[in-house]
One Martini backbone bead per residue (centre of mass of N, CA, C, O) as a GRO file, in nm:
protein
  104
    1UNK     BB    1  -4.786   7.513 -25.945
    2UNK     BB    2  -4.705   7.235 -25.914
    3UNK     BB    3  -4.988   7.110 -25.964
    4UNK     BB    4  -5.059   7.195 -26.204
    5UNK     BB    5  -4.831   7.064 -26.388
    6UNK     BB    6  -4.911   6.782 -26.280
    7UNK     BB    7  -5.222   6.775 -26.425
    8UNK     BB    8  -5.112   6.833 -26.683
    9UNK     BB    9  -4.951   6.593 -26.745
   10UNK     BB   10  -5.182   6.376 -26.688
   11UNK     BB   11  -5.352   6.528 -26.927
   12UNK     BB   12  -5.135   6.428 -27.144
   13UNK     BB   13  -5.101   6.137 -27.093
   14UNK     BB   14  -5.407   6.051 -27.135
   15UNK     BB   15  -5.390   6.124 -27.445
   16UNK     BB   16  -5.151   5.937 -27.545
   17UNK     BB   17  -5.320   5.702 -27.415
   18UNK     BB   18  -5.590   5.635 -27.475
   19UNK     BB   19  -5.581   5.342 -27.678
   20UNK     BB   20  -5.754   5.468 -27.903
   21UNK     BB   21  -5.743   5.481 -28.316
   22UNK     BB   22  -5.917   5.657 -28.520
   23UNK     BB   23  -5.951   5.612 -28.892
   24UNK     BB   24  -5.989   5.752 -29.170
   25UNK     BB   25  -6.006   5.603 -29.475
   26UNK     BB   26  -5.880   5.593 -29.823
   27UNK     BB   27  -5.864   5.333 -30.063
   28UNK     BB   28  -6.095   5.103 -29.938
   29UNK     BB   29  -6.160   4.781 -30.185
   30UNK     BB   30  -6.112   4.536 -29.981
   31UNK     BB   31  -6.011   4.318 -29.835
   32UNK     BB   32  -5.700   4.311 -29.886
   33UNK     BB   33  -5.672   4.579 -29.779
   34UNK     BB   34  -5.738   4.498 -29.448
   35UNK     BB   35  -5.506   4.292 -29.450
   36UNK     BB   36  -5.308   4.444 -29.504
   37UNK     BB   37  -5.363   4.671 -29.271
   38UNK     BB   38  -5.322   4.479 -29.040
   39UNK     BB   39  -5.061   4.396 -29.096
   40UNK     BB   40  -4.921   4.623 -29.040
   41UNK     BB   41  -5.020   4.757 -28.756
   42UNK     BB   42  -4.893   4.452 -28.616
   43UNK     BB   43  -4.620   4.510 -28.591
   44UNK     BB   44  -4.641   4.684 -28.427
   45UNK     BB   45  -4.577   4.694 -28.055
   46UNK     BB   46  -4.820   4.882 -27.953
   47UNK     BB   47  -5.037   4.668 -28.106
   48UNK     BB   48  -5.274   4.514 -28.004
   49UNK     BB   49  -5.512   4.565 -28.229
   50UNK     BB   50  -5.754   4.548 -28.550
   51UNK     BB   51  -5.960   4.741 -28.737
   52UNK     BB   52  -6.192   4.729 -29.048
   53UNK     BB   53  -6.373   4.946 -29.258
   54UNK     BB   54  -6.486   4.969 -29.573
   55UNK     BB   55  -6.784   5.093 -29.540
   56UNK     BB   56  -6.639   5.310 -29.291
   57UNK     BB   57  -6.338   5.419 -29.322
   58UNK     BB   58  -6.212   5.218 -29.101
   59UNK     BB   59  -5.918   5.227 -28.866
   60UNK     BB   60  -5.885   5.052 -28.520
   61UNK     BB   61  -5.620   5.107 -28.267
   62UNK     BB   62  -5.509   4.910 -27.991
   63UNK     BB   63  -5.319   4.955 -27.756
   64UNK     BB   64  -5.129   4.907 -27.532
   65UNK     BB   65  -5.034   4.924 -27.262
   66UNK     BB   66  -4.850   5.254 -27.241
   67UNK     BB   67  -4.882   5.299 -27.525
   68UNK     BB   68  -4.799   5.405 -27.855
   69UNK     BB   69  -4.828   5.585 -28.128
   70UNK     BB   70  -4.826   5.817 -28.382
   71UNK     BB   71  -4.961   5.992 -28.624
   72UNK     BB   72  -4.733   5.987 -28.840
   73UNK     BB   73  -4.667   5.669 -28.822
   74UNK     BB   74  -4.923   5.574 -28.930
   75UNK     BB   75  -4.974   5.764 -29.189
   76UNK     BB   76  -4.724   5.643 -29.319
   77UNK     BB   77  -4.785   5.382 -29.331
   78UNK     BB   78  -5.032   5.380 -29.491
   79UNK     BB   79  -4.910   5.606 -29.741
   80UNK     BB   80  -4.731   5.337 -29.808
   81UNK     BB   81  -4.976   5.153 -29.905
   82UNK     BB   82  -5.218   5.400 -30.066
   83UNK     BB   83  -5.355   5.574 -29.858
   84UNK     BB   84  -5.592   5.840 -29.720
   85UNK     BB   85  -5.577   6.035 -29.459
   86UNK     BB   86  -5.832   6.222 -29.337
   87UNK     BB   87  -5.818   6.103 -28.984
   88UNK     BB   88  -5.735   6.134 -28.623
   89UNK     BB   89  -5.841   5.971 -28.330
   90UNK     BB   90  -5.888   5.969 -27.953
   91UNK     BB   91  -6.004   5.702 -27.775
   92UNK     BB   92  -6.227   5.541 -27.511
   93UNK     BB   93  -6.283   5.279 -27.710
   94UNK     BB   94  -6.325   5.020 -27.788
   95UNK     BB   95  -6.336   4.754 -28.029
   96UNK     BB   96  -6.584   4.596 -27.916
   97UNK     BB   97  -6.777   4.877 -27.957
   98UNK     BB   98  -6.735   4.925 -28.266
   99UNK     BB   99  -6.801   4.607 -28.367
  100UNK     BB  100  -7.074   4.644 -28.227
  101UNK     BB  101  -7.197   4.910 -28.422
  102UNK     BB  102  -7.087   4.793 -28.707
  103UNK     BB  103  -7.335   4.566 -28.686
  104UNK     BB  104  -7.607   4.770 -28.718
   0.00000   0.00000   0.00000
């Protein structure tokens, strides 16, 4: 039962740290909303990076090694500046692998 437990916990905890957080979002009409979405998610202390795709209503989130956000925390970030999340995921994508995707 302990090792159960214990695998348990390492596979929450590798969930709760995924290191990227993709989220759709809706209401991104141009540079100024990513440069605002930008500089919003990099307060956060947790926030290694962030990309923002206009055309793909994508903002992806690197984390910190260790670090989290929680799902509420984004989404309130985002919808006290005015936009509509429509989803987030936790993948372990690179930024540098979604940047270049986003570029073909």
């Amino acid at each position: 039962m302990k090792k159960l437990t214990i695998c348990l916990f390492a596979l929450i905890a590798g969930v709760a740290n995924a290191g990227t957080i993709e989220m759709k979002v809706y209401g991104l009409v141009c540079g100024f909303c990513a440069q605002g979405i930008e500089k919003t998610l990099r307060k956060n202390p947790a926030t290694a990076d962030v990309v923002v795709s206009l055309e793909n209503k994508l903002v992806a989130v690197a984390t910190k090694e260790g670090a989290d956000i929680s799902d509420a925390e984004l989404t309130k970030a985002l919808t006290d500046s005015g936009y509509d999340v429509k989803g987030i995921v936790r993948t372990q994508r690179s930024l540098d692998a979604i940047r270049a995707e986003l570029k073909q």
